[in-house]
PDB file of the backbone (N, CA, C, O) and the ligand in Angstrom, with CONECT records:
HET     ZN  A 101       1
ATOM      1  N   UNK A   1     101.047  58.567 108.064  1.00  0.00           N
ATOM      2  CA  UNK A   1      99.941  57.595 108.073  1.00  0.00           C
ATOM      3  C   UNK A   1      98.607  58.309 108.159  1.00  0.00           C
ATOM      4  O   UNK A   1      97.671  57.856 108.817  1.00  0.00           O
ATOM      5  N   UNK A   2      98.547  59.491 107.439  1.00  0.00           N
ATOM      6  CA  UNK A   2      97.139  60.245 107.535  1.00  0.00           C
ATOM      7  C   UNK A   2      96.113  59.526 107.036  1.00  0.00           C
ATOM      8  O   UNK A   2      95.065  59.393 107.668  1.00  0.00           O
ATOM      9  N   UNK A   3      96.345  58.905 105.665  1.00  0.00           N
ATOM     10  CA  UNK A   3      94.980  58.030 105.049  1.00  0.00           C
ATOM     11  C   UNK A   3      94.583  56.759 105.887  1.00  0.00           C
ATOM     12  O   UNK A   3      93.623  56.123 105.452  1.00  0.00           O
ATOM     13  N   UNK A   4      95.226  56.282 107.094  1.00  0.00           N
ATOM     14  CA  UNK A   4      95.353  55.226 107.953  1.00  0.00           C
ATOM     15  C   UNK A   4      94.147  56.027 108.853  1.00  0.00           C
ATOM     16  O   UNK A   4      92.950  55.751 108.767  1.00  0.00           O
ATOM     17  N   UNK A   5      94.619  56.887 109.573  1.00  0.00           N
ATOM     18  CA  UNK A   5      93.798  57.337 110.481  1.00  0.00           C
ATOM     19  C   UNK A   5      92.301  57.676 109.668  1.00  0.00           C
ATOM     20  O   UNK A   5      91.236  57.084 109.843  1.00  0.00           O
ATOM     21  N   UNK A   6      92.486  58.450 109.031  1.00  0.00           N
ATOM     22  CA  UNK A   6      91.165  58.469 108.353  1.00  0.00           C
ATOM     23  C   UNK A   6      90.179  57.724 107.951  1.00  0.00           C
ATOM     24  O   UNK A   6      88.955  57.840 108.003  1.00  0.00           O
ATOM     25  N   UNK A   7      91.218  56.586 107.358  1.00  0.00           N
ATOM     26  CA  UNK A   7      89.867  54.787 107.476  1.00  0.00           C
ATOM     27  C   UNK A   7      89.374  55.134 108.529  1.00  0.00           C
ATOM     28  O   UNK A   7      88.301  55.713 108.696  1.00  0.00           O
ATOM     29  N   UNK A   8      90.388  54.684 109.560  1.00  0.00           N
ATOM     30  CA  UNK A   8      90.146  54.174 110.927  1.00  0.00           C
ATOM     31  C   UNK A   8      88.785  55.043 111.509  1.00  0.00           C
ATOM     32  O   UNK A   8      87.967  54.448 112.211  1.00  0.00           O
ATOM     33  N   UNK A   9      88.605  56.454 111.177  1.00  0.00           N
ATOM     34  CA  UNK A   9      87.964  57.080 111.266  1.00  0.00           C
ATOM     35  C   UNK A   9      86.276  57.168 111.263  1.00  0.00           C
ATOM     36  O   UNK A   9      85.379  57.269 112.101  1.00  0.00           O
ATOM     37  N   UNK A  10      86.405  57.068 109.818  1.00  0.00           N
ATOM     38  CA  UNK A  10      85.344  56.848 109.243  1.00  0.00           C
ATOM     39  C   UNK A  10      84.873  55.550 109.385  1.00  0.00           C
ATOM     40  O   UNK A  10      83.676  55.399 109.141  1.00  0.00           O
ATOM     41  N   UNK A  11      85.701  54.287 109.817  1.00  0.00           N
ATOM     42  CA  UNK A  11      85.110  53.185 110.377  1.00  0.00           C
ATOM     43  C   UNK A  11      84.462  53.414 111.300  1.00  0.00           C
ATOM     44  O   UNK A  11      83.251  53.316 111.103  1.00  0.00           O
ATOM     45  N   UNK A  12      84.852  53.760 112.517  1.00  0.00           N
ATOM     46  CA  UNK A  12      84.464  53.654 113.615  1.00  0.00           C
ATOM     47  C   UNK A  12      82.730  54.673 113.641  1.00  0.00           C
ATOM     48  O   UNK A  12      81.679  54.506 114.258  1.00  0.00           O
ATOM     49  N   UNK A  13      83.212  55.711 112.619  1.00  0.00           N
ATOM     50  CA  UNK A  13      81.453  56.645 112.624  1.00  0.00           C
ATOM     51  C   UNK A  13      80.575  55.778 112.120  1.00  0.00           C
ATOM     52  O   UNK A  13      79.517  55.467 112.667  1.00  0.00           O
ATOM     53  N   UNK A  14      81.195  55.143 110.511  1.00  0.00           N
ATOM     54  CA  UNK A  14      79.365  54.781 110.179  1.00  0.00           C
ATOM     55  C   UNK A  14      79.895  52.909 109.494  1.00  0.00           C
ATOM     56  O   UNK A  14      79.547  52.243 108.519  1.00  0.00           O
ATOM     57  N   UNK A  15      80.632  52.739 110.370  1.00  0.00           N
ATOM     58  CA  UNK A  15      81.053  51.093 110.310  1.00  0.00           C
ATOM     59  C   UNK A  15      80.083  50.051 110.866  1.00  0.00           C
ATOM     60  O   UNK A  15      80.146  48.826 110.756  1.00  0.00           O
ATOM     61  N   UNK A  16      79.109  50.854 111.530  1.00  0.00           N
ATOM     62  CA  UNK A  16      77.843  49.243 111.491  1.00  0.00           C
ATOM     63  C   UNK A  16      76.457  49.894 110.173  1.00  0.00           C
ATOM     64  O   UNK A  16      75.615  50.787 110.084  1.00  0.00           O
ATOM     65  N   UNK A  17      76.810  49.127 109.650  1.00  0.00           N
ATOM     66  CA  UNK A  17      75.455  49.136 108.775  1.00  0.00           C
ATOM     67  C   UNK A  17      74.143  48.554 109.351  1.00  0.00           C
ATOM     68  O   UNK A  17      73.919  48.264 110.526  1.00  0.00           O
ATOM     69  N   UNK A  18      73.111  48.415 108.011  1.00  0.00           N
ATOM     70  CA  UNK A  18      71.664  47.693 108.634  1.00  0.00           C
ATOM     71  C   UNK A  18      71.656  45.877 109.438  1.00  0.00           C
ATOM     72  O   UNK A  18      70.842  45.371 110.211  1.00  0.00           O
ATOM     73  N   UNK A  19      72.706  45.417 108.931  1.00  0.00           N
ATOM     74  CA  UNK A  19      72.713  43.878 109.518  1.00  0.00           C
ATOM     75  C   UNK A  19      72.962  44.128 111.339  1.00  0.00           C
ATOM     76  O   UNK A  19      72.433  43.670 112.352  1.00  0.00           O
ATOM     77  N   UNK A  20      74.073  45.117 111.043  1.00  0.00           N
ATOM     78  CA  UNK A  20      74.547  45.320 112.916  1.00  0.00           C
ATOM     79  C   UNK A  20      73.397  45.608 113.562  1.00  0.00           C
ATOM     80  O   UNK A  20      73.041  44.860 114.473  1.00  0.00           O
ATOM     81  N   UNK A  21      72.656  46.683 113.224  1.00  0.00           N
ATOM     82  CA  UNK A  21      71.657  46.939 113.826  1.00  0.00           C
ATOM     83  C   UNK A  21      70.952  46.149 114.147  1.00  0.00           C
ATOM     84  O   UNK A  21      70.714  46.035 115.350  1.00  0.00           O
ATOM     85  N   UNK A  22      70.264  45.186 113.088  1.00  0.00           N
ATOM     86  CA  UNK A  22      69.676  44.449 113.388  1.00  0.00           C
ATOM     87  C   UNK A  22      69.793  43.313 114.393  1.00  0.00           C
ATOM     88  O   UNK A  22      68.924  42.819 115.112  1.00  0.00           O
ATOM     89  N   UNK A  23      71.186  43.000 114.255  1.00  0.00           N
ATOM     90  CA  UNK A  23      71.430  42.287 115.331  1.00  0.00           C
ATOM     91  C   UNK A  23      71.397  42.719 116.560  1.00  0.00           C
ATOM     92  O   UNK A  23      70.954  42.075 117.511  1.00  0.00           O
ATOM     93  N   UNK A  24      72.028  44.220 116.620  1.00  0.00           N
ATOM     94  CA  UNK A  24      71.376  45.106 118.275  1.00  0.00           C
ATOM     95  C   UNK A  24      70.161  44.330 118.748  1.00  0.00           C
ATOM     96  O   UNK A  24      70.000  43.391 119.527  1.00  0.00           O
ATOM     97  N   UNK A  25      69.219  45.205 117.850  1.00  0.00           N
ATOM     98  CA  UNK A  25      67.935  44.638 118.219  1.00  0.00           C
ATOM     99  C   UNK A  25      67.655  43.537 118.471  1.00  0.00           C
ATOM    100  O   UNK A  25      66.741  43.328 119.269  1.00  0.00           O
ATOM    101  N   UNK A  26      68.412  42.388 117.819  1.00  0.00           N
ATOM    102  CA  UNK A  26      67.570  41.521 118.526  1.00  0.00           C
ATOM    103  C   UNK A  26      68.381  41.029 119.752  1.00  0.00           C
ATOM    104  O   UNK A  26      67.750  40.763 120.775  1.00  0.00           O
ATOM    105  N   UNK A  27      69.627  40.896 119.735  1.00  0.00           N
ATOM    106  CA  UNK A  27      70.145  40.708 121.569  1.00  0.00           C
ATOM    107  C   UNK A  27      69.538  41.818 122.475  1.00  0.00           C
ATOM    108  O   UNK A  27      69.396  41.409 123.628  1.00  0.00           O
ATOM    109  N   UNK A  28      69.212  42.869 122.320  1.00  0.00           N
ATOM    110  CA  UNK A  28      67.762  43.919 123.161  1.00  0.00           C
ATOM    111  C   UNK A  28      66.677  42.672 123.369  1.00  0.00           C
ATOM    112  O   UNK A  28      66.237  42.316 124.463  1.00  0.00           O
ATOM    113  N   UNK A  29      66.354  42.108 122.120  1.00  0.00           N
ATOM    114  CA  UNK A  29      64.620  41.614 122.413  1.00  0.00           C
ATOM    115  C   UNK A  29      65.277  40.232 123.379  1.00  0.00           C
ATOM    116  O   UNK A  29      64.543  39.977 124.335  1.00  0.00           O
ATOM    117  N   UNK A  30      66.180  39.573 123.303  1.00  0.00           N
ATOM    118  CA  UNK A  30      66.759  38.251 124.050  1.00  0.00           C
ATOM    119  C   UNK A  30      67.253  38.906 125.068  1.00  0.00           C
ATOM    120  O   UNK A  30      67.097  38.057 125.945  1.00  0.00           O
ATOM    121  N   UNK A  31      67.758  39.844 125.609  1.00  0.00           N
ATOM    122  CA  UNK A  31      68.414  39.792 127.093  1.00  0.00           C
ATOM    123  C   UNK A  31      68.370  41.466 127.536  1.00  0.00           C
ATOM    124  O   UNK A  31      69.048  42.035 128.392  1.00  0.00           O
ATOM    125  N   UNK A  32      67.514  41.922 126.797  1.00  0.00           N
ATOM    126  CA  UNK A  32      66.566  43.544 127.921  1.00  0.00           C
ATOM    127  C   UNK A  32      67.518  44.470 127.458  1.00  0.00           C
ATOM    128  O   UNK A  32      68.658  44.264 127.041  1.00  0.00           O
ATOM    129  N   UNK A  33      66.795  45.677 127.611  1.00  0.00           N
ATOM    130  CA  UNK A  33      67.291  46.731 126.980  1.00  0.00           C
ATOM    131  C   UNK A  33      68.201  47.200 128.125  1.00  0.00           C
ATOM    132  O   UNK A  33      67.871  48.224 128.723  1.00  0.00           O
ATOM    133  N   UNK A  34      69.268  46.575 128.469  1.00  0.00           N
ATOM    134  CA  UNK A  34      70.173  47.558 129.737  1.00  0.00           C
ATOM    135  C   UNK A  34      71.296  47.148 128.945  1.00  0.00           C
ATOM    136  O   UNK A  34      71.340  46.567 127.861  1.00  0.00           O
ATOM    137  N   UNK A  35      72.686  47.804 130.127  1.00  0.00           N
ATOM    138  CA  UNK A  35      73.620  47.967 129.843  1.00  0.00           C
ATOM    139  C   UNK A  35      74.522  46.452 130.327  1.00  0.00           C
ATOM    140  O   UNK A  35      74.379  46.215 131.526  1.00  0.00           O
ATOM    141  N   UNK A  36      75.349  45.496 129.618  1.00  0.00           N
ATOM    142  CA  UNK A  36      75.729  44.013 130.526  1.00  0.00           C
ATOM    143  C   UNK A  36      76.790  44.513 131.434  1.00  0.00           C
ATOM    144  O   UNK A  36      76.999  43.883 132.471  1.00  0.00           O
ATOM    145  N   UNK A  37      77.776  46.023 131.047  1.00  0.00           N
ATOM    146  CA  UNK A  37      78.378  45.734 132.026  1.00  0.00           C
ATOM    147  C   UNK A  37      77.926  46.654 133.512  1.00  0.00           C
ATOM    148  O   UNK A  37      78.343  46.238 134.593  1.00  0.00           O
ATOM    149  N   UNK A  38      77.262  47.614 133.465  1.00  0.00           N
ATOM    150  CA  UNK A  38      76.967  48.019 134.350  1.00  0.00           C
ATOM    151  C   UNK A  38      75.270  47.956 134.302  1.00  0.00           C
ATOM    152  O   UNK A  38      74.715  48.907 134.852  1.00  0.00           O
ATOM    153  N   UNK A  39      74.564  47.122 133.811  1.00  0.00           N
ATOM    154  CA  UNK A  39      73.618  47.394 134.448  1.00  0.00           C
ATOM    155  C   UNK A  39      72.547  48.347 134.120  1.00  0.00           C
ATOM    156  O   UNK A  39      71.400  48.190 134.539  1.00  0.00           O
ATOM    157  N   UNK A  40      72.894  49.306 133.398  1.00  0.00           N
ATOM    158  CA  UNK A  40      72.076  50.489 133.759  1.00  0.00           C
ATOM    159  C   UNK A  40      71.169  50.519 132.412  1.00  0.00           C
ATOM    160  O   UNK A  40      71.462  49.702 131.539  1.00  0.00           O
ATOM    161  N   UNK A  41      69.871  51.584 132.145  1.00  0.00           N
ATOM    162  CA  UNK A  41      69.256  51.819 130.781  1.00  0.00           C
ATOM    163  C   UNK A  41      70.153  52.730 130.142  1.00  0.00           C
ATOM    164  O   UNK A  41      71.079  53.497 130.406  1.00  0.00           O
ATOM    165  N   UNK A  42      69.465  52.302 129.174  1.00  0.00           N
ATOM    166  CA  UNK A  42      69.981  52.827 127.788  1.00  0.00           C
ATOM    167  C   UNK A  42      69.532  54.854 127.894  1.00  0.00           C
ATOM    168  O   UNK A  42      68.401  55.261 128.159  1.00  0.00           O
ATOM    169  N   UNK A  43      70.563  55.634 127.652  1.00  0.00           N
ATOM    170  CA  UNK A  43      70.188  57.324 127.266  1.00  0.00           C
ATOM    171  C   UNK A  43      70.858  57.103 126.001  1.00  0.00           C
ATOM    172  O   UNK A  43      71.623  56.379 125.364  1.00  0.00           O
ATOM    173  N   UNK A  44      69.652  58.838 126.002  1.00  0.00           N
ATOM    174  CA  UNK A  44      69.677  58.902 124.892  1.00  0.00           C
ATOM    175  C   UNK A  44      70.846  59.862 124.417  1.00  0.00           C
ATOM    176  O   UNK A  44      71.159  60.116 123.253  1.00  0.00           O
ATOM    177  N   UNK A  45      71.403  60.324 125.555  1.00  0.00           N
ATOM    178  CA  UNK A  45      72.881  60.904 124.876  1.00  0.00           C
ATOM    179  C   UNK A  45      74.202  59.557 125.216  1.00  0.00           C
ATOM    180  O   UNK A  45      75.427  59.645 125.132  1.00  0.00           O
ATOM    181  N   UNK A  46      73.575  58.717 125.497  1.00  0.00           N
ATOM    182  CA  UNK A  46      74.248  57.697 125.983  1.00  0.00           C
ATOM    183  C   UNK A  46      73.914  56.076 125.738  1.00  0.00           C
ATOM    184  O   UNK A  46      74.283  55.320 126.637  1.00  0.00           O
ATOM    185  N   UNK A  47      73.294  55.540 124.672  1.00  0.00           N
ATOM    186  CA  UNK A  47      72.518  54.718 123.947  1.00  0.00           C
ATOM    187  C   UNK A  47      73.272  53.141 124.215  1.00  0.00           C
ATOM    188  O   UNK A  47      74.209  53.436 124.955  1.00  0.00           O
ATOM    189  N   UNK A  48      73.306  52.307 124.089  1.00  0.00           N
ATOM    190  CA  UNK A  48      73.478  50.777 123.882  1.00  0.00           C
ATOM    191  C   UNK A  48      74.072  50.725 122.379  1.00  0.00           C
ATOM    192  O   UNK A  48      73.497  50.873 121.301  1.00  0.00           O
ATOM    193  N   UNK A  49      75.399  50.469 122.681  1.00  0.00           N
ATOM    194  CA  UNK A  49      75.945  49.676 121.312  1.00  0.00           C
ATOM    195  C   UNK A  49      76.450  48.090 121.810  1.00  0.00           C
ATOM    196  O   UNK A  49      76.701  47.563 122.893  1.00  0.00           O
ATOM    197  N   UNK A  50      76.445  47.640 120.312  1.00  0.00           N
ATOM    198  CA  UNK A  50      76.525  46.277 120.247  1.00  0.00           C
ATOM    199  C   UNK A  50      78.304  46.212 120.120  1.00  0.00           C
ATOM    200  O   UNK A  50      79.018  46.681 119.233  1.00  0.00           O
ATOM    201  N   UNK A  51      78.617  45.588 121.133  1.00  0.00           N
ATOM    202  CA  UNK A  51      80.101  45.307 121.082  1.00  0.00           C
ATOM    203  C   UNK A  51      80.634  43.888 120.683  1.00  0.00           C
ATOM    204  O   UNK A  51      79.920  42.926 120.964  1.00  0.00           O
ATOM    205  N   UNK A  52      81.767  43.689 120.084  1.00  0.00           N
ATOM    206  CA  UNK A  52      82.362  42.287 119.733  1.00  0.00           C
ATOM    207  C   UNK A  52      83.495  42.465 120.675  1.00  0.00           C
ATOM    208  O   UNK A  52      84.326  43.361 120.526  1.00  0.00           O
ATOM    209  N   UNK A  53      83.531  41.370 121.914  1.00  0.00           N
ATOM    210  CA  UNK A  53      84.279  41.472 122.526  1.00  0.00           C
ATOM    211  C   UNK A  53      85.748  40.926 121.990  1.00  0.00           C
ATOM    212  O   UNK A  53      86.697  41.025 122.768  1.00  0.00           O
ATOM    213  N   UNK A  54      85.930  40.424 120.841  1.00  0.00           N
ATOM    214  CA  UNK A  54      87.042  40.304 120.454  1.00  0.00           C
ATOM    215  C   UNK A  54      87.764  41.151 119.456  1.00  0.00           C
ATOM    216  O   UNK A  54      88.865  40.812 119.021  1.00  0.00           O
ATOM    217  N   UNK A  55      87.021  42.497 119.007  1.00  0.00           N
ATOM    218  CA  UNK A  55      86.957  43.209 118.563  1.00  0.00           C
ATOM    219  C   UNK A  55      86.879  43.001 117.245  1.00  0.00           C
ATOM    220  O   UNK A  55      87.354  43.856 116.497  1.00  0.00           O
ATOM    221  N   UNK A  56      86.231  41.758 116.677  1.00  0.00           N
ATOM    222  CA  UNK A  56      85.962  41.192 115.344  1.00  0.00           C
ATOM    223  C   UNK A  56      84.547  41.181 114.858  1.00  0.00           C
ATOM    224  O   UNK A  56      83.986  40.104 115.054  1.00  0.00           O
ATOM    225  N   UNK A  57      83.828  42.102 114.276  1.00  0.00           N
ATOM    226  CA  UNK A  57      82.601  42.654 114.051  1.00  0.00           C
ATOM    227  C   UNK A  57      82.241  41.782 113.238  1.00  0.00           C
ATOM    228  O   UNK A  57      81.027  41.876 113.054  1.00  0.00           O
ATOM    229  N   UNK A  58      82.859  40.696 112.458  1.00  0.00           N
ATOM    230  CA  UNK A  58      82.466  40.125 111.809  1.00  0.00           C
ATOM    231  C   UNK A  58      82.141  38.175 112.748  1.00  0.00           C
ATOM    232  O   UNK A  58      81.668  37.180 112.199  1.00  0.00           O
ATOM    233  N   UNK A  59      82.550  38.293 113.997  1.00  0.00           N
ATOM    234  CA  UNK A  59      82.242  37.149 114.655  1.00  0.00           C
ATOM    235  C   UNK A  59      80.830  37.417 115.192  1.00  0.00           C
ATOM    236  O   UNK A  59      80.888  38.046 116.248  1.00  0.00           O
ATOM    237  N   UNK A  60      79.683  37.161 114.830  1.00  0.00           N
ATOM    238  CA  UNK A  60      78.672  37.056 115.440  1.00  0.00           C
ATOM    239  C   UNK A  60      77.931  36.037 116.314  1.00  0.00           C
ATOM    240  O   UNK A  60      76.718  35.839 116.366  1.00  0.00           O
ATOM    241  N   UNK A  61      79.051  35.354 117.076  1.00  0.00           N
ATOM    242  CA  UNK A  61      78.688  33.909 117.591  1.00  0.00           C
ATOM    243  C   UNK A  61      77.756  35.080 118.970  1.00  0.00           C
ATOM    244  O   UNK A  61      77.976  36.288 119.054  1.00  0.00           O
ATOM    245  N   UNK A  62      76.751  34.301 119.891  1.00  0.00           N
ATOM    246  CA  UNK A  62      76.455  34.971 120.935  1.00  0.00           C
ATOM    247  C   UNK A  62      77.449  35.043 122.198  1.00  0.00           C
ATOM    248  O   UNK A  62      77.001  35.581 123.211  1.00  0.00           O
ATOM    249  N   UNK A  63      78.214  34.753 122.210  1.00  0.00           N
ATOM    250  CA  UNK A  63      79.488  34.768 123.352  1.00  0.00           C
ATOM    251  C   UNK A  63      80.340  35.890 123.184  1.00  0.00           C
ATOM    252  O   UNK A  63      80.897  36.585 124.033  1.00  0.00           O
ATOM    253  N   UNK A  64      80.350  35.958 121.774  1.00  0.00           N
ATOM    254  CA  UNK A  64      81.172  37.195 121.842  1.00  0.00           C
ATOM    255  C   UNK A  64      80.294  38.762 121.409  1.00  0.00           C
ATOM    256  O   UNK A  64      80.711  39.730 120.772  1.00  0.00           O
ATOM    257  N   UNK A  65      79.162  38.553 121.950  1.00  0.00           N
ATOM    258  CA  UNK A  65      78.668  40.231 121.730  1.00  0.00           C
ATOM    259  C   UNK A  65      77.935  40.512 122.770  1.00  0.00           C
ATOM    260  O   UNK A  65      77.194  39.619 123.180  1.00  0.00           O
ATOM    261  N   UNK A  66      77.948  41.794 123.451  1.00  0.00           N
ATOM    262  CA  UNK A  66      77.709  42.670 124.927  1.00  0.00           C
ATOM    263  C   UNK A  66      76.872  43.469 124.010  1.00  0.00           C
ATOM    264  O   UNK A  66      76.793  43.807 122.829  1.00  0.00           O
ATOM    265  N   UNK A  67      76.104  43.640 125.510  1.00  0.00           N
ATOM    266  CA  UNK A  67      75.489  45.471 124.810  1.00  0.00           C
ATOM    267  C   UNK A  67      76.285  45.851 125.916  1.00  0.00           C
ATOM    268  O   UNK A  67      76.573  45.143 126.881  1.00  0.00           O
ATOM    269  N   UNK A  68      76.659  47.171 125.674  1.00  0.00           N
ATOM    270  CA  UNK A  68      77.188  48.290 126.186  1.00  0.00           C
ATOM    271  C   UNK A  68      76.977  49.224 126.584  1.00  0.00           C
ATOM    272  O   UNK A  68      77.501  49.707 125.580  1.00  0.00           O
ATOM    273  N   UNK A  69      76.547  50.477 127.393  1.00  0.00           N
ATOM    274  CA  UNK A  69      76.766  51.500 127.052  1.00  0.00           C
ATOM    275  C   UNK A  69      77.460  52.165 125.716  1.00  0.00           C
ATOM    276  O   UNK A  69      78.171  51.383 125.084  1.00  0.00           O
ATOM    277  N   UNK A  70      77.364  53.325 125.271  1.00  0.00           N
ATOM    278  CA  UNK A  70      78.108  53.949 124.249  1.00  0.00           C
ATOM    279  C   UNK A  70      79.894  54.291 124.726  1.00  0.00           C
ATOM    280  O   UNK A  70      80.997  54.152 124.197  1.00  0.00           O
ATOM    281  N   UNK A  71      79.316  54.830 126.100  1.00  0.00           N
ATOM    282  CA  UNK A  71      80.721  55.457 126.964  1.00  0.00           C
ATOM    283  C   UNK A  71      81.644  54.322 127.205  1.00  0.00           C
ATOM    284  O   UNK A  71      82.872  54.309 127.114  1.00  0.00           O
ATOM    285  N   UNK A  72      80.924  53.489 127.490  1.00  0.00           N
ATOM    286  CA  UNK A  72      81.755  52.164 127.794  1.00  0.00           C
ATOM    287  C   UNK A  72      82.674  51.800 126.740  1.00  0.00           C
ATOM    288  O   UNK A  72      83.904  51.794 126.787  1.00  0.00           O
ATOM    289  N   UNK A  73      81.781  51.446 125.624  1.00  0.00           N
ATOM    290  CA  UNK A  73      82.441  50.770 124.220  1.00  0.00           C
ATOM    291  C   UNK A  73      83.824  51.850 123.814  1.00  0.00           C
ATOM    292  O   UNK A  73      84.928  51.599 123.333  1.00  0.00           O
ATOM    293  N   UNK A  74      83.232  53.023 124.217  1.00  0.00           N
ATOM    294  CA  UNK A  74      84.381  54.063 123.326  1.00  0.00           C
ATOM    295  C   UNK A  74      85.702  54.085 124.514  1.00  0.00           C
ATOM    296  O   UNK A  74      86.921  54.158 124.359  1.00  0.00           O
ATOM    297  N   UNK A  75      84.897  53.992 125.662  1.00  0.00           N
ATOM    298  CA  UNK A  75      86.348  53.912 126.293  1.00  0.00           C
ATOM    299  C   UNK A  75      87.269  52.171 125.986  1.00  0.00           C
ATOM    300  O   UNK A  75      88.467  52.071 125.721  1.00  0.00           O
ATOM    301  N   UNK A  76      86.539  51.307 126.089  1.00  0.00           N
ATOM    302  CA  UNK A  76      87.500  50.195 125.255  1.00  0.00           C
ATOM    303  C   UNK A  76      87.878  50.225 123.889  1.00  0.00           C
ATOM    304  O   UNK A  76      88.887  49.750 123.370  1.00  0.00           O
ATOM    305  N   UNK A  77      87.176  50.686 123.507  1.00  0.00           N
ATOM    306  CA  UNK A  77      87.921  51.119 122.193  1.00  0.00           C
ATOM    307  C   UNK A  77      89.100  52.215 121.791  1.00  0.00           C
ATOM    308  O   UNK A  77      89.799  52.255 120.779  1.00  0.00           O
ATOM    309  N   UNK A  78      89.069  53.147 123.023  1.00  0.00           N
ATOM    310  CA  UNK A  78      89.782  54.036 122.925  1.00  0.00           C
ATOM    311  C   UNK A  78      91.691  53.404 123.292  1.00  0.00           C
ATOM    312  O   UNK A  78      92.721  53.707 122.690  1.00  0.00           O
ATOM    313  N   UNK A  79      91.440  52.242 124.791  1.00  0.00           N
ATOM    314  CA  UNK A  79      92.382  51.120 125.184  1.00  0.00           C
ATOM    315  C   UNK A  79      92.455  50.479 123.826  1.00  0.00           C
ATOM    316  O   UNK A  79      93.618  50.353 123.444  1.00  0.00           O
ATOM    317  N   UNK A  80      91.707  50.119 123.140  1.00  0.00           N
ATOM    318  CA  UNK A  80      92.932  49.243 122.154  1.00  0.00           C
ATOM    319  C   UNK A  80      93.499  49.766 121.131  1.00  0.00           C
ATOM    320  O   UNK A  80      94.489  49.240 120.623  1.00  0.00           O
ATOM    321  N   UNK A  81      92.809  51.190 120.545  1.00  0.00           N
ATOM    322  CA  UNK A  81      93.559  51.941 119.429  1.00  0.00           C
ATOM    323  C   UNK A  81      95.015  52.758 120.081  1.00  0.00           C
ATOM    324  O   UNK A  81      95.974  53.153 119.418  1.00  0.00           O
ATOM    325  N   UNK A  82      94.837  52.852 121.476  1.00  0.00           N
ATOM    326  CA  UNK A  82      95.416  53.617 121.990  1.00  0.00           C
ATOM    327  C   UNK A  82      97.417  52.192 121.439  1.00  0.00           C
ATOM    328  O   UNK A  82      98.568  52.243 121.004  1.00  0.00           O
ATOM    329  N   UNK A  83      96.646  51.518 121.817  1.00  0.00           N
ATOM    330  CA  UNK A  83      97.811  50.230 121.660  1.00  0.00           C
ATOM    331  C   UNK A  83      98.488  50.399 119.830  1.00  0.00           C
ATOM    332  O   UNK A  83      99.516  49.945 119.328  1.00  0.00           O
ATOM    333  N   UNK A  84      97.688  51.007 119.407  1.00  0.00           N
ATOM    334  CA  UNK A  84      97.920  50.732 118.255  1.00  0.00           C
ATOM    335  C   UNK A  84      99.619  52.204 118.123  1.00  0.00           C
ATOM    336  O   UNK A  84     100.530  52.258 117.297  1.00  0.00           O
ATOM    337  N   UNK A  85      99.424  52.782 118.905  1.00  0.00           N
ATOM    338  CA  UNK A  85     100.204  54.203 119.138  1.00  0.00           C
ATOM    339  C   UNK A  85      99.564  55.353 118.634  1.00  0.00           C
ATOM    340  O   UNK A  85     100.149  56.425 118.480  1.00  0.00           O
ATOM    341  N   UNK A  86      98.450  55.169 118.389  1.00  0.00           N
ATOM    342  CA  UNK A  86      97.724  56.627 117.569  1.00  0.00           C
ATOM    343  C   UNK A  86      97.225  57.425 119.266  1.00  0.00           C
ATOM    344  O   UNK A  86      97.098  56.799 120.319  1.00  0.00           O
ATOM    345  N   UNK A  87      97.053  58.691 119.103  1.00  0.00           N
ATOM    346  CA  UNK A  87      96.500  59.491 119.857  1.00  0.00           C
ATOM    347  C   UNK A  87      95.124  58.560 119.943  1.00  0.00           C
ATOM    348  O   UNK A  87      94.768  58.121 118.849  1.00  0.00           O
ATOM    349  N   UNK A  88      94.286  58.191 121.102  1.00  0.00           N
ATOM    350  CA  UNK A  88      92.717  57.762 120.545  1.00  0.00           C
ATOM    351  C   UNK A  88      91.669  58.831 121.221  1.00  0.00           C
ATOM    352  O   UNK A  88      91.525  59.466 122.266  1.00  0.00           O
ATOM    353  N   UNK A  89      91.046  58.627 119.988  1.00  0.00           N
ATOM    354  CA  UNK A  89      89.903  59.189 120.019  1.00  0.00           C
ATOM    355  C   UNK A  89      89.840  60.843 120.577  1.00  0.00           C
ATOM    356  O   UNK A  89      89.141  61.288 121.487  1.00  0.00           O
ATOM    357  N   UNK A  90      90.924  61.651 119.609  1.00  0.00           N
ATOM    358  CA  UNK A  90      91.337  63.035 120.308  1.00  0.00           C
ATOM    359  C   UNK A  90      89.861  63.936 120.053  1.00  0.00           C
ATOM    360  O   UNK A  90      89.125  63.639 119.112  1.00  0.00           O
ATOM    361  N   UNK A  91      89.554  64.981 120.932  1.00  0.00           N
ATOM    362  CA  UNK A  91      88.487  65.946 120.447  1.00  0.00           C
ATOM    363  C   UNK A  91      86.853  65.204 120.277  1.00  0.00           C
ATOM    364  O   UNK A  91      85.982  65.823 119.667  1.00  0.00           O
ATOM    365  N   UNK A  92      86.539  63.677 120.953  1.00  0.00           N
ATOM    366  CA  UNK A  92      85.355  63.450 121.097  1.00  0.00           C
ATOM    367  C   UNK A  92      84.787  64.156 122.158  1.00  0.00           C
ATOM    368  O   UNK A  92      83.591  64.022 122.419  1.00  0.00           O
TER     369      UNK A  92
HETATM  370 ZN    ZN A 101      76.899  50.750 131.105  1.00  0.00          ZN2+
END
């Protein structure tokens, strides 16, 4: 399943385009530039991503999207690929 992982891959690097962003920004300008689950600001080795808590990037209702930390998102993300049986996220 090498060409599997490799989607999966390259999804996860450059899988939000200009719309995602944009939407970042504007749940930033509606509910502050911190982190929802802990609280904290945004670094810059450590930035705010926009998460779909159902892990459906394409549901943009406001219930289902967090800002995050970066560390945060990758560690839930790392829990559900991990489900999938792949090694996750080896060598980040
Ligand atoms: Zn956080």
């Amino acid at each position: 399943m090498r060409a599997y992982n490799e989607r999966r891959g390259s999804s996860t690097a450059q899988g939000y385009g200009a719309e995602h962003q944009a939407l970042r920004a504007q749940l930033i300008a509606e509910r502050g530039n911190f982190c929802e689950d802990c609280g904290g600001s945004p670094m810059p080795a450590n930035p705010l991503d926009l998460d779909h808590l159902d892990g459906n990037k394409f549901n943009r209702s406001r219930a289902n999207l967090r800002l995050r930390h970066h560390d945060e998102h990758s560690r839930k993300t790392a829990l559900l690929d991990g489900r999938w049986g792949k090694p996750a996220l080896v060598g980040r």
